[in-house]
C-alpha positions as a Markdown table, in Angstrom:
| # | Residue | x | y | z |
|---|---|---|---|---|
| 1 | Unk | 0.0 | 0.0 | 0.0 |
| 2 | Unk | 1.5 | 3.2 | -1.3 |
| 3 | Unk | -0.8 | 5.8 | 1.0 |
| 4 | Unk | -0.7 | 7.9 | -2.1 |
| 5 | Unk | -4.3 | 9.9 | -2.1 |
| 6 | Unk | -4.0 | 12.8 | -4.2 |
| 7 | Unk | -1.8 | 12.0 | -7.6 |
| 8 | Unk | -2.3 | 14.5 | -10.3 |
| 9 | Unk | 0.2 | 13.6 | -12.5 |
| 10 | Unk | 1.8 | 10.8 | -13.9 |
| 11 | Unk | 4.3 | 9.8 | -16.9 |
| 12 | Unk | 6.4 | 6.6 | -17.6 |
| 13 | Unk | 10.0 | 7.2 | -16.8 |
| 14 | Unk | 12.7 | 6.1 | -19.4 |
| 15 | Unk | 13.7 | 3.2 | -17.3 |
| 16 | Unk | 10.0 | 1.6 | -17.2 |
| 17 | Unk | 9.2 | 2.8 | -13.5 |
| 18 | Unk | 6.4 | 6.1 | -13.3 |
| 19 | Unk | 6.6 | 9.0 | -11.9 |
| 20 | Unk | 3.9 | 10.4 | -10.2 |
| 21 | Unk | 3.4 | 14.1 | -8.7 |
| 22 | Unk | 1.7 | 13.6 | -5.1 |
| 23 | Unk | -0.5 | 16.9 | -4.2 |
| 24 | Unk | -0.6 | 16.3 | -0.6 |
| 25 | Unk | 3.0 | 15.8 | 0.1 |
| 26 | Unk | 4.0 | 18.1 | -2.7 |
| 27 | Unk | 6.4 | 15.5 | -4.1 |
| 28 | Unk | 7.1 | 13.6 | -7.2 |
| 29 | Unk | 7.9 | 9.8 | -6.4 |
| 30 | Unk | 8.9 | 7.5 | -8.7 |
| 31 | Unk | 7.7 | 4.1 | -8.4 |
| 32 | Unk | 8.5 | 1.0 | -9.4 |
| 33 | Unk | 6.7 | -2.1 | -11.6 |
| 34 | Unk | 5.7 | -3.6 | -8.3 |
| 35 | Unk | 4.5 | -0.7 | -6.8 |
| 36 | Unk | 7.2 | 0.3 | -4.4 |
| 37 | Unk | 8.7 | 3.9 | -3.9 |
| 38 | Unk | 12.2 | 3.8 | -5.3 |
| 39 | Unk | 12.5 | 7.9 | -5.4 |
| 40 | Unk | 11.2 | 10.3 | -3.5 |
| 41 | Unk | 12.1 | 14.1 | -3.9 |
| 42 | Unk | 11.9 | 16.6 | -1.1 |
| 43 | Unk | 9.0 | 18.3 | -0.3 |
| 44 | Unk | 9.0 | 21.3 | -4.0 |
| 45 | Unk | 6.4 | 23.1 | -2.2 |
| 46 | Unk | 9.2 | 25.9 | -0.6 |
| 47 | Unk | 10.7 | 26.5 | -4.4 |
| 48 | Unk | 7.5 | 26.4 | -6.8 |
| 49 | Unk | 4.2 | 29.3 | -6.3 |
| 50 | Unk | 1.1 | 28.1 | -4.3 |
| 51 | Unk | -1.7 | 26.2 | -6.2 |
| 52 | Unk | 0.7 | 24.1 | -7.9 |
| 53 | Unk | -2.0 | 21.7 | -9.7 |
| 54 | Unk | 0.2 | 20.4 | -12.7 |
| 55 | Unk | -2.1 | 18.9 | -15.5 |
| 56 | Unk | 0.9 | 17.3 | -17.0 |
| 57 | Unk | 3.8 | 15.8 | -16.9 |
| 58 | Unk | 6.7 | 14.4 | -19.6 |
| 59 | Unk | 10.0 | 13.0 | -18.7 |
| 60 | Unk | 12.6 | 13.5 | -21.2 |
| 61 | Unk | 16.2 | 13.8 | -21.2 |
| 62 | Unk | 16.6 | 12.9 | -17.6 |
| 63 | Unk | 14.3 | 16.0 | -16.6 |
| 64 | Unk | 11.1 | 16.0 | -15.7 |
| 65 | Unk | 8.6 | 18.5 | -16.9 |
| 66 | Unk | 4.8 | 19.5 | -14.9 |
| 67 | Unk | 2.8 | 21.4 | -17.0 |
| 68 | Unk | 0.4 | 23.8 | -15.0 |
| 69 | Unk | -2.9 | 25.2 | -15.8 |
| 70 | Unk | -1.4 | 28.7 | -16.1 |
| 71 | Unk | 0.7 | 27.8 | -19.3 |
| 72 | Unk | 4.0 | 27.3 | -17.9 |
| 73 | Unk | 6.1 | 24.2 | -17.4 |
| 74 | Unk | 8.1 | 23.5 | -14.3 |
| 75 | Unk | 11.6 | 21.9 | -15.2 |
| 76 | Unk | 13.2 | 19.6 | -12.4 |
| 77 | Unk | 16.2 | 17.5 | -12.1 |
| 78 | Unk | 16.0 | 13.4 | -12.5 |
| 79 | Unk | 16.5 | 14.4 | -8.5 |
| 80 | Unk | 13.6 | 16.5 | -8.2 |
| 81 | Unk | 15.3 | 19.4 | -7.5 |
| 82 | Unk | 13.5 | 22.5 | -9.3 |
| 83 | Unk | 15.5 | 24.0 | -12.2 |
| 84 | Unk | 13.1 | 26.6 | -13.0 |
| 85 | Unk | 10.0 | 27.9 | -15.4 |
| 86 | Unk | 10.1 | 27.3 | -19.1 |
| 87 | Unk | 8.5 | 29.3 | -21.5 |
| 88 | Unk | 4.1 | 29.6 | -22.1 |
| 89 | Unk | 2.5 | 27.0 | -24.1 |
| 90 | Unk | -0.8 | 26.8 | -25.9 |
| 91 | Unk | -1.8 | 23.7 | -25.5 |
| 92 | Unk | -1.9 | 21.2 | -22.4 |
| 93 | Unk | -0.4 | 18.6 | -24.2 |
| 94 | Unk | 3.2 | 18.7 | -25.6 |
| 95 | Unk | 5.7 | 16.3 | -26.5 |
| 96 | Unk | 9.8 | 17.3 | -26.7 |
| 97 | Unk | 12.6 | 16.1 | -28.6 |
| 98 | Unk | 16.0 | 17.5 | -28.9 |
| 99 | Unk | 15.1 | 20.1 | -26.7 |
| 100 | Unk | 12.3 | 20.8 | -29.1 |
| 101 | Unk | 8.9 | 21.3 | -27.4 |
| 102 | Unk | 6.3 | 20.3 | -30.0 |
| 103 | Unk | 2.8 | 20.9 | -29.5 |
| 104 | Unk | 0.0 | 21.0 | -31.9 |
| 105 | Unk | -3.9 | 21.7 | -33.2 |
| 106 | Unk | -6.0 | 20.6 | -36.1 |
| 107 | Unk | -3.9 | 23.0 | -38.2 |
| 108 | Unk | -0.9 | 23.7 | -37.0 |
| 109 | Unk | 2.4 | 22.1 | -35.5 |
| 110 | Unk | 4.0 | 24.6 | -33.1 |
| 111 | Unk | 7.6 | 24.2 | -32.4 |
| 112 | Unk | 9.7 | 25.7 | -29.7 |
| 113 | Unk | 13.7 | 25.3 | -29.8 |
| 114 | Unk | 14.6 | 25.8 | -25.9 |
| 115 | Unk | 18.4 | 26.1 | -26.9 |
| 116 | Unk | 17.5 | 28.7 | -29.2 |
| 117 | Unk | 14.5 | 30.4 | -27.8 |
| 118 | Unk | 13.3 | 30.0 | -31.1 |
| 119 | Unk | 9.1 | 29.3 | -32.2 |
| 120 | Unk | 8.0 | 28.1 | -34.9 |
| 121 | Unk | 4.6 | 26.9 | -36.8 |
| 122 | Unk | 4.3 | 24.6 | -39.3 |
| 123 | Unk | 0.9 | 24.2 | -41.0 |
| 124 | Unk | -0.4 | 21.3 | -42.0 |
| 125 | Unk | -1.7 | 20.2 | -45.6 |
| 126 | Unk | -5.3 | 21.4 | -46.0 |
| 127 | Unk | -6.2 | 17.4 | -45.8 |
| 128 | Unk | -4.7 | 16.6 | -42.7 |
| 129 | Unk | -6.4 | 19.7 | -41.3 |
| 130 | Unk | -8.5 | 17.4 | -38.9 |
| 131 | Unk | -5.5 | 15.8 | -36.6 |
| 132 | Unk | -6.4 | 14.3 | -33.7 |
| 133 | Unk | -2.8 | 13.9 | -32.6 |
| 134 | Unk | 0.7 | 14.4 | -33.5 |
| 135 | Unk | 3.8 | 12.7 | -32.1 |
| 136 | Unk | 7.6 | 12.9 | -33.7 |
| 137 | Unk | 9.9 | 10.1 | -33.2 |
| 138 | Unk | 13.0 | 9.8 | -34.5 |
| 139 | Unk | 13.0 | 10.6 | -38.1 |
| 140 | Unk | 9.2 | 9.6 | -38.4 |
| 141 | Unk | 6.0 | 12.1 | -38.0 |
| 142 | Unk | 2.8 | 10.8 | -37.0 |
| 143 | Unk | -0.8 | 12.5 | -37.6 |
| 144 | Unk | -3.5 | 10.7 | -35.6 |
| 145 | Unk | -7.2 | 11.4 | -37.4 |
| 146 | Unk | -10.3 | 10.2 | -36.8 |
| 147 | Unk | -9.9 | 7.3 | -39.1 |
| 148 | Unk | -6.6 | 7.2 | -40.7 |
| 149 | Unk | -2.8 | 7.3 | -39.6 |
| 150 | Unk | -0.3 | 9.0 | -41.6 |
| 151 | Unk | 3.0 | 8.3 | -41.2 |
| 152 | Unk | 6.1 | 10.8 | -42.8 |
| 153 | Unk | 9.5 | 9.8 | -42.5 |
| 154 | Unk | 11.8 | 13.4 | -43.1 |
| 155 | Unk | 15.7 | 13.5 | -42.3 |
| 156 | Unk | 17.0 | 15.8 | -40.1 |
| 157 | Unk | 19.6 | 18.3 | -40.6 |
């Protein structure tokens, strides 16, 4: 029994445990595949603002990423020590690669470069104006519609 009441986040770590964000303790915990606590960070509540309710959350590149309902993402440590406040989304989804934040709508794929602070939009083709869901792996882009997936392979530069 984990005593966990209150998770409201939670994203598969790169190493097949979760991560979870725990609202009463105000700590992310990482547990494992049978159901024990392997990581538990301090207590964030001291370094983030009150009503910390992240929607979200995304590991990637050893860092893990809360997104919050006010449009920003909080960036921590594999250790759960806060690095800071990235940049306002759009959207409460988002996906990164290559410290490339990558979020879209029906019509557009909205790219932010972090190393850069660069943005930028790329619009879709009139008929894959109706995508459900994007996601970029690799060298392979994938449009979710309603009843079709599309999958573009592009090289990278």
């Amino acid at each position: 029994q984990l005593n966990i009441i209150d998770i409201n986040a939670i994203c598969m770590s790169n190493d097949q445990n979760i991560w979870i964000y725990d609202l009463n303790n105000f700590k992310l915990k990482k547990i494992n595949q049978k159901g024990e606590i392997i990581f538990e960070s301090d207590n964030i509540s001291q370094e983030i603002e009150t009503n910390f309710n992240p929607i979200f959350m995304l590991e990637a590149n050893e860092f893990i990423y809360l997104y919050l309902k006010n449009n920003f993402i909080h960036h921590f440590d594999y250790f759960g020590k806060f690095i800071g406040k990235k940049h306002h989304l759009k959207k409460d989804k988002f996906q990164i690669s290559n410290r490339t934040f990558i979020q879209h709508d029906q019509q557009t794929i909205h790219l932010f470069h972090d190393e850069y602070n660069l943005e930028e939009e790329l619009i879709l083709p009139s008929e894959k104006r109706n995508t459900i869901d994007v996601n970029i792996q690799k060298n392979n882009l994938y449009l979710l519609e309603k009843n079709n997936l599309s999958i573009y392979t592009f090289e990278k530069k």
